[in-house]
C-alpha atoms as one frame of an Amber mdcrd trajectory, in Angstrom:
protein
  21.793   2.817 -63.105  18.390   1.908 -64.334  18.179  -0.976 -61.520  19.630
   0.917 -59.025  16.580   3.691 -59.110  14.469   0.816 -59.088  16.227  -0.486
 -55.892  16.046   2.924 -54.261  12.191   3.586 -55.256  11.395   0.216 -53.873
  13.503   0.972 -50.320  11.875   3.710 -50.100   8.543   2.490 -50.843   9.158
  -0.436 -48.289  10.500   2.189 -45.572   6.723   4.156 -45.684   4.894   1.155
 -45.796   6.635   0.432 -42.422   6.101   3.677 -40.935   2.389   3.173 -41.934
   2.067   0.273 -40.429   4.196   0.367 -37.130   2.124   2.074 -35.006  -0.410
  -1.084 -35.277   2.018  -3.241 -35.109   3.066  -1.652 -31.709  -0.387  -1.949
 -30.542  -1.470  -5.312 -30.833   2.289  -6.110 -29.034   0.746  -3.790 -25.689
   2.939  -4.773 -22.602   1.328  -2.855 -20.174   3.763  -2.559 -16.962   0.193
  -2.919 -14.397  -3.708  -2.752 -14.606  -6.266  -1.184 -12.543  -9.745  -2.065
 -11.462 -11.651   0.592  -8.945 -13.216  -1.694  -5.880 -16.688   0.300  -4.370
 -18.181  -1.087  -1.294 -21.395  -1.989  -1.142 -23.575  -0.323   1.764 -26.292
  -3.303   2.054 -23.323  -6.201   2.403 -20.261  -4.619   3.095 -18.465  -6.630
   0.217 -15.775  -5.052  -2.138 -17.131  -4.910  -5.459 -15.436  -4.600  -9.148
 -16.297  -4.680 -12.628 -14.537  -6.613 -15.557 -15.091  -6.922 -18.951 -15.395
 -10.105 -20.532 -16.658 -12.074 -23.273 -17.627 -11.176 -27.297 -19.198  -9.036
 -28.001 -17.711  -7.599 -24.325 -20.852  -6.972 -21.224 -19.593  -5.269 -17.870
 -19.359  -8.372 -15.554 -19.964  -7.179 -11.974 -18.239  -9.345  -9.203 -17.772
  -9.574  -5.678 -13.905  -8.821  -4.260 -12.442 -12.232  -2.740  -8.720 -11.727
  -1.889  -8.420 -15.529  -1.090 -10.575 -17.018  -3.663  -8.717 -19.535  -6.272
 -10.047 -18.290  -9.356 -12.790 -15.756 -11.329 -16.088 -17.845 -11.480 -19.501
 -16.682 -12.977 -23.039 -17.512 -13.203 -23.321 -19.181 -16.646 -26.664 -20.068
 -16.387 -27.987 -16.808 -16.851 -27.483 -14.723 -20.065 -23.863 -15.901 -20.907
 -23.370 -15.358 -24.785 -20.305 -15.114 -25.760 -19.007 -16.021 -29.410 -15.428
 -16.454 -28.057 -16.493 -19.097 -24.796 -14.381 -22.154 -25.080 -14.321 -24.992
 -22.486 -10.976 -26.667 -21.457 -10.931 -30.410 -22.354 -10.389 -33.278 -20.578
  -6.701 -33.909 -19.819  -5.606 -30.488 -21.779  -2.958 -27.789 -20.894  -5.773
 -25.568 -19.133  -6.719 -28.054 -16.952  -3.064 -29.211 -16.127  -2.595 -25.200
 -14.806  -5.626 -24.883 -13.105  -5.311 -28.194 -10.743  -8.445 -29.682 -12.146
  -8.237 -33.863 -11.890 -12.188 -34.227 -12.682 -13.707 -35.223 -16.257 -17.235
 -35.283 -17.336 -19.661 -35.001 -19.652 -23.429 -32.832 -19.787 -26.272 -34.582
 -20.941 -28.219 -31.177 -22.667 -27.224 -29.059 -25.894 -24.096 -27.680 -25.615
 -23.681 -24.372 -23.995 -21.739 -22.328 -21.711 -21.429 -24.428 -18.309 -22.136
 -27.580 -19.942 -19.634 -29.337 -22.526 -18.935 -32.784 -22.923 -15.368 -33.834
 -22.272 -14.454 -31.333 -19.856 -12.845 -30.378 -17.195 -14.527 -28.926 -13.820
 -12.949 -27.048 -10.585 -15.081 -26.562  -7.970 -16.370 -22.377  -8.009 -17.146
 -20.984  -3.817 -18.806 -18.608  -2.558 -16.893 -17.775   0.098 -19.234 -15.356
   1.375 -21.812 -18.348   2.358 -19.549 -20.987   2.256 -21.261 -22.776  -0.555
 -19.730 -24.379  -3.212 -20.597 -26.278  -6.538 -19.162 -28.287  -9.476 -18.621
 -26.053 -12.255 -16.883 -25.993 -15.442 -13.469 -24.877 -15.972 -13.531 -22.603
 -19.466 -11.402 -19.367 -21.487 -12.709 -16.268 -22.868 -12.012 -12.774 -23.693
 -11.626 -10.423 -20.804 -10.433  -6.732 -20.818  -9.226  -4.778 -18.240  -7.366
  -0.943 -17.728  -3.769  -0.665 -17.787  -1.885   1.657 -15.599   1.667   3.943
 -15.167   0.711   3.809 -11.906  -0.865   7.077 -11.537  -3.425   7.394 -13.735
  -5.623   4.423 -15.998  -4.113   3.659 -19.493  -5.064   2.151 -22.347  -7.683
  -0.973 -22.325  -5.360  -4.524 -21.993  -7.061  -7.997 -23.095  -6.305 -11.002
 -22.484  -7.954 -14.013 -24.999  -8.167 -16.621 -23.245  -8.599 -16.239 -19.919
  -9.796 -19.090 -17.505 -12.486 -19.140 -15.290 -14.944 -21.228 -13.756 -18.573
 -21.331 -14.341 -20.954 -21.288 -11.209 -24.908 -21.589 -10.827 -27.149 -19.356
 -10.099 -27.852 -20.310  -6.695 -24.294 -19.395  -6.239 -24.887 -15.797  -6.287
 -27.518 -16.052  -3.222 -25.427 -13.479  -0.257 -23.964 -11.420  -2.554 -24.806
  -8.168  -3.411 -27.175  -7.024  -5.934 -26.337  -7.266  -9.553 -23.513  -9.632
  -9.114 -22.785 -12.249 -10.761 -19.844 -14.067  -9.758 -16.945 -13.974  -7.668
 -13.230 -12.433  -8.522 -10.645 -14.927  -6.558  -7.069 -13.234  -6.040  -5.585
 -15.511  -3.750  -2.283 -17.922  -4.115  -3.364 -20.397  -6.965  -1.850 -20.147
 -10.804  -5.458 -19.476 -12.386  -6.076 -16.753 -10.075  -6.331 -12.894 -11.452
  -2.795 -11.881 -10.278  -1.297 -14.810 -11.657  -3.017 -15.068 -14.632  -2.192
 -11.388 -15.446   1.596 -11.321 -14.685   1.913 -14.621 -16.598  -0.209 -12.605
 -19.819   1.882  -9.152 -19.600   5.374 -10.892 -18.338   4.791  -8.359 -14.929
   6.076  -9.350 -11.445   3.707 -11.117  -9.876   2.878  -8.791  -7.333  -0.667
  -6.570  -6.766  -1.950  -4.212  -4.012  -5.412  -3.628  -2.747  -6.574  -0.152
  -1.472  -9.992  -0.120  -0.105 -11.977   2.485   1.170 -15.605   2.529   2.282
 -16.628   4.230  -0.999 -14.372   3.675  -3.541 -11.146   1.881  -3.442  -8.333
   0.626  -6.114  -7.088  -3.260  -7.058  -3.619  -2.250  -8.577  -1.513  -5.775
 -10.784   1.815  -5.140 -11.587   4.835  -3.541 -10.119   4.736   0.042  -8.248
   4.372   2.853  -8.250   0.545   3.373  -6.856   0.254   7.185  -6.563  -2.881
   8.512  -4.994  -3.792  11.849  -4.572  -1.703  14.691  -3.614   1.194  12.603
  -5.566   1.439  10.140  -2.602   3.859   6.953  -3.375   1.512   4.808  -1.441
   4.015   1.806  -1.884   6.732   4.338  -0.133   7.783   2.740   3.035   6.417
  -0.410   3.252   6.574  -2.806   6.083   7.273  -6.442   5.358   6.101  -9.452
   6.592   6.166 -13.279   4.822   3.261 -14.662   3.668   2.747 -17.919   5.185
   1.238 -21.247   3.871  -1.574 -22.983   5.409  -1.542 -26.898   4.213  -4.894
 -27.288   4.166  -7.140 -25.299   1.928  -9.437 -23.203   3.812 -12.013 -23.487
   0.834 -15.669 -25.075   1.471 -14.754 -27.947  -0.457 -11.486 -29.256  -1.680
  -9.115 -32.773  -2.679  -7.313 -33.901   0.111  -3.634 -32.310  -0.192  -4.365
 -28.873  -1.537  -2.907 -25.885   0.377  -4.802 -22.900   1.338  -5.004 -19.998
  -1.349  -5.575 -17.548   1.261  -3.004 -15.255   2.543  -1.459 -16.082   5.962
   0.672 -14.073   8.061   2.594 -14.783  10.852   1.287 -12.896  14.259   2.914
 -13.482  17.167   1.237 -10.855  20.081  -1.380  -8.116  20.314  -0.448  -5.008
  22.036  -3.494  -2.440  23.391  -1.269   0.945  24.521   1.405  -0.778  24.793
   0.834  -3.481  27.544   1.069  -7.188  25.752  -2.368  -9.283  25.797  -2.520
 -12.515  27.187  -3.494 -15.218  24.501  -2.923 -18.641  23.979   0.140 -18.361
  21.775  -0.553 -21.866  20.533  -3.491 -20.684  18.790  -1.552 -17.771  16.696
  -0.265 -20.921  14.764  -1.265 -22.946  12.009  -1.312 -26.160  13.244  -1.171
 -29.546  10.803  -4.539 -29.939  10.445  -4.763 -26.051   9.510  -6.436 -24.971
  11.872  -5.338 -21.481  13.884  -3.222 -18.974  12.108  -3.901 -15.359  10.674
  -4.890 -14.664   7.388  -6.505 -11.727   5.806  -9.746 -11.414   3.944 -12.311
  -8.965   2.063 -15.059 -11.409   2.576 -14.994 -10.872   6.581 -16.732  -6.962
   6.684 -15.024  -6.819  10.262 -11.882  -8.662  12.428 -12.836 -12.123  13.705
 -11.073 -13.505  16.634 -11.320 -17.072  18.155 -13.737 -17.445  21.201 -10.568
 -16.948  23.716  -8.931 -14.224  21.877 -11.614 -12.225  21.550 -12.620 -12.232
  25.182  -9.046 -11.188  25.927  -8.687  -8.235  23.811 -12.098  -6.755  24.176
 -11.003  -7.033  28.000  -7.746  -5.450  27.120  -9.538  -2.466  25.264 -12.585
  -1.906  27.703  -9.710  -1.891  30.616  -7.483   0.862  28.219 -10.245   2.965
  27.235 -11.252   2.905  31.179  -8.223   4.706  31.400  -9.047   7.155  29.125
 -11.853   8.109  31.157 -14.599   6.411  27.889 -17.928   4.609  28.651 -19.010
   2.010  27.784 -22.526   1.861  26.337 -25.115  -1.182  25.038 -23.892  -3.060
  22.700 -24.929  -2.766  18.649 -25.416  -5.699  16.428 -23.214  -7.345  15.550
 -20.821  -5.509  17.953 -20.334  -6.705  21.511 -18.307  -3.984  22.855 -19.100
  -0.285  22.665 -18.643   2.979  23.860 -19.983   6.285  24.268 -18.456   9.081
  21.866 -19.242  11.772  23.644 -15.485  13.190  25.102 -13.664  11.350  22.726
 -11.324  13.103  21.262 -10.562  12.903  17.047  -7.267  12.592  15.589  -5.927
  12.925  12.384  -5.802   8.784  12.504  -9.512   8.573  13.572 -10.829   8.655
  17.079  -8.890   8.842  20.250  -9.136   5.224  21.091  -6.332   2.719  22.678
  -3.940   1.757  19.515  -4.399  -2.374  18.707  -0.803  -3.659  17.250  -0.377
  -6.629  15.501   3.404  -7.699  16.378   4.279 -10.188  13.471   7.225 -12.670
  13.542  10.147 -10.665  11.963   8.965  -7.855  14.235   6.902  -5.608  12.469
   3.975  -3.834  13.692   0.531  -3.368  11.862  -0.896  -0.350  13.588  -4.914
  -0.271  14.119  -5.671   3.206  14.867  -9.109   4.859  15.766 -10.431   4.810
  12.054 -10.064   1.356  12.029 -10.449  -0.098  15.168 -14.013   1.288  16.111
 -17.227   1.921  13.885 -19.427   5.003  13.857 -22.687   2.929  14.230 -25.171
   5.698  13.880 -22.928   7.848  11.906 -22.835  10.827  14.405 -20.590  10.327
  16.526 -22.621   9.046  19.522 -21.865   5.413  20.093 -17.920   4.125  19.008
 -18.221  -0.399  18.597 -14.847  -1.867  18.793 -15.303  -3.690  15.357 -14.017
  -6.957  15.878 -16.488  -9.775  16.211 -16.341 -13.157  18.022 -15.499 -16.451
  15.685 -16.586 -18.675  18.727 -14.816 -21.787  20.008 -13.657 -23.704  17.241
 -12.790 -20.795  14.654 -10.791 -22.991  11.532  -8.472 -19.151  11.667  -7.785
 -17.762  14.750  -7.629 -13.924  13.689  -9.131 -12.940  10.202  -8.336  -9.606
   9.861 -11.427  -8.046   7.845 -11.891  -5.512   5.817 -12.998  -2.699   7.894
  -9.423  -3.060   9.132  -7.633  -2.823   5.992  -9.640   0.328   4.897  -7.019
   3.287   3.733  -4.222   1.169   4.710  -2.509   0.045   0.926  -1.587  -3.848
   1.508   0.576  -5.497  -1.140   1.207  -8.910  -1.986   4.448  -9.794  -3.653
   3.792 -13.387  -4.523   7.409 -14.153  -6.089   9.035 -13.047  -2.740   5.982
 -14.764  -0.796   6.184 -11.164   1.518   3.247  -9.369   2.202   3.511  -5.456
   2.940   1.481  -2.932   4.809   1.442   1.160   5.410  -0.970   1.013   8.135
  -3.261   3.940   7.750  -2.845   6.195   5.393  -4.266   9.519   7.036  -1.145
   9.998   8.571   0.647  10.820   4.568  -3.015  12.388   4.575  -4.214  10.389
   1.568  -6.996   8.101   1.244  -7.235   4.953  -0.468 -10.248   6.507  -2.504
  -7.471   9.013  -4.000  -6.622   6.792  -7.118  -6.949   9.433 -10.241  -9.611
   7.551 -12.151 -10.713  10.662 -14.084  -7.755  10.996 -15.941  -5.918   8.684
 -18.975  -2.507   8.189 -18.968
């Protein structure tokens, strides 16, 4: 009997011990289901901005937006402490994932950015189209987990990989950056990196707004404000591969890890414009093609293309009885806003459509087809700019043009989707609930 109270006592003592300690136990196993950084624009540049946190003890890393870019880099020169900073090696697993065939030594004290026996990848700004050897390191980086609605709890990941740049790599981007945060189609990129840490889809959505927009990771939903399922009725289109990368510099062989998509014909109200149709392809030396960036602030067409919608639109708005007026830097083509009309999708200017292969149709309404130069109304600039002669992409559609339209990228199923604008659910991409915790 004696052994038997012993027994119990001890079950029992084993069974609070457990309850003590579960709730930790459940917390350094955190799955989060998606994560959530806010993107704010920057009036100066026009580039998407975010902020991370990385390194030990953790600093607030401020970077520019890239949708295409292959990877996170930062300026290591400059003030990079970090106790947990840890270079990949020659020949190691890191290096295997992140594509990187180079090997090389520093000749200077060790320090972040310059190892011997490592690794490099090659960090770009895309913004300049400058590029750099850099080297290819892991650290601790933290970022907000959400249901979808609201942010969660704080997520980190040790060892994520990243590339350090220079400072001279930071010249063209905005103020108080310091580096560059690459989403695009490589396996050391954020989304990938992220889905392969939590075990979520690899899938994300970007929401930006011309004050402040949302990077979403993870499966749906993305709820904005008044309880809008932005990732409701979707329309899908596949993502296409370009063979060449589009990157300033690259190894012969390496794909593009920018998002293509496959658009066939441009409508303006509804009459077809003429184009080259060859030129709407990717050809084998990569060149032509659509693909679609945060780097471009506005839609860049190829010398020919442009010239024939601008024609297109001058002819349609003609119709609709709306002058044309001088042009506005770095606008060719604008118009006088006095008599036109507003909408609830922006002003009443001819509709662009983007007709893609399958057969879907991205919308370009008023709010995102012309800009307010002056802010008042007076003068409306179609804002699509001309990518002369030899453009490597024939249409980059910028950001300007995916402002309040949510655009997801489901990587597994290689599919991108669209809402077009989001005025007409009358929610705004700057309607993610950041004041509140899940």
């Amino acid at each position: 009997m004696a052994n038997s109270s012993i027994y119990q006592n001890l079950f029992i003592t084993l069974l609070l011990l457990f309850s003590i300690t579960a709730p930790s136990l459940a917390q350094t196993s955190f799955r989060p289901k998606a994560l959530v950084i806010p993107v704010t624009k920057d009036a100066s540049t026009l580039q998407y901005l975010t902020q991370i946190n990385q390194r030990t003890p953790q600093v607030p890393v401020k970077l520019v937006v890239d949708l295409g870019g292959n990877f996170l880099w930062v300026d290591c020169e400059t003030n990079y402490t970090s106790s947990t900073y840890r270079p990949a090696r020659c020949k190691s697993a890191q290096c295997s994932l992140a594509g990187s065939s180079s090997c090389g030594d520093c000749f200077s004290s060790p320090k972040p950015g310059c190892n011997n026996n490592t690794c490099g990848l090659i960090p770009d700004n895309t913004i300049t189209g400058t590029a750099t050897s850099g080297e290819l390191a892991q650290d601790t980086l933290s970022i907000q987990s959400t249901n979808g609605l609201t942010p969660g709890r704080i997520a980190t990941v040790s060892n994520f990989l990243f590339t350090c740049g220079s400072t001279f790599l930071l010249k063209g981007l905005a103020k108080g950056t310091t580096g560059m945060a690459g989403l695009g189609r490589t396996k050391i990129a954020l989304p990938s990196q992220f889905s392969s840490a939590f075990s979520f889809h690899r899938k994300f959505a970007i929401c930006l707004s011309s004050s402040t927009g949302v990077v979403i990771f993870g499966d749906e939903p993305y709820v904005l404000l008044p309880n809008v399922d932005a990732s409701k009725g979707l329309s899908f289109t596949p993502l296409l591969t370009n063979p060449v990368s589009t990157s300033s510099a690259f190894s012969q062989g390496e794909p593009s890890a920018e998002y293509f998509i496959g658009v066939k014909s441009i409508v303006i109200d509804e009459k077809t414009v003429t184009v080259n149709s060859s030129l709407l392809d990717i050809n084998s030396n990569g060149l032509g093609g659509t693909k679609v960036s945060t780097v471009d602030p506005y839609t860049v067409l190829e010398d020919s293309i442009f010239k024939a919608i601008t024609k297109a639109f001058i002819d349609a708005a003609a119709a609709r009885n709306i002058k044309r007026v001088a042009a506005v830097k770095p606008f060719e083509v604008c118009f006088s806003g006095k008599g036109v009309g507003s909408t609830r999708l922006g002003a009443a200017v001819p509709t662009v459509e983007f007709v893609m292969q399958n057969g879907v149709t991205w919308y370009v309404f008023g709010a995102n087809s012309v800009v307010d130069v002056h802010n008042d109304g007076s003068v409306l600039c179609l804002g699509f700019v001309n990518g002369g002669k030899n453009a490597r992409t024939s249409i980059v559609i910028g950001g300007y043009q995916l402002e309040n339209n949510l655009v997801q990228f489901d990587l597994a199923s290689s599919r991108l989707g669209f809402s077009s604008l989001l005025y007409g659910r009358q929610t705004t991409c700057a309607n993610f609930n950041f004041t509140s915790t899940a």
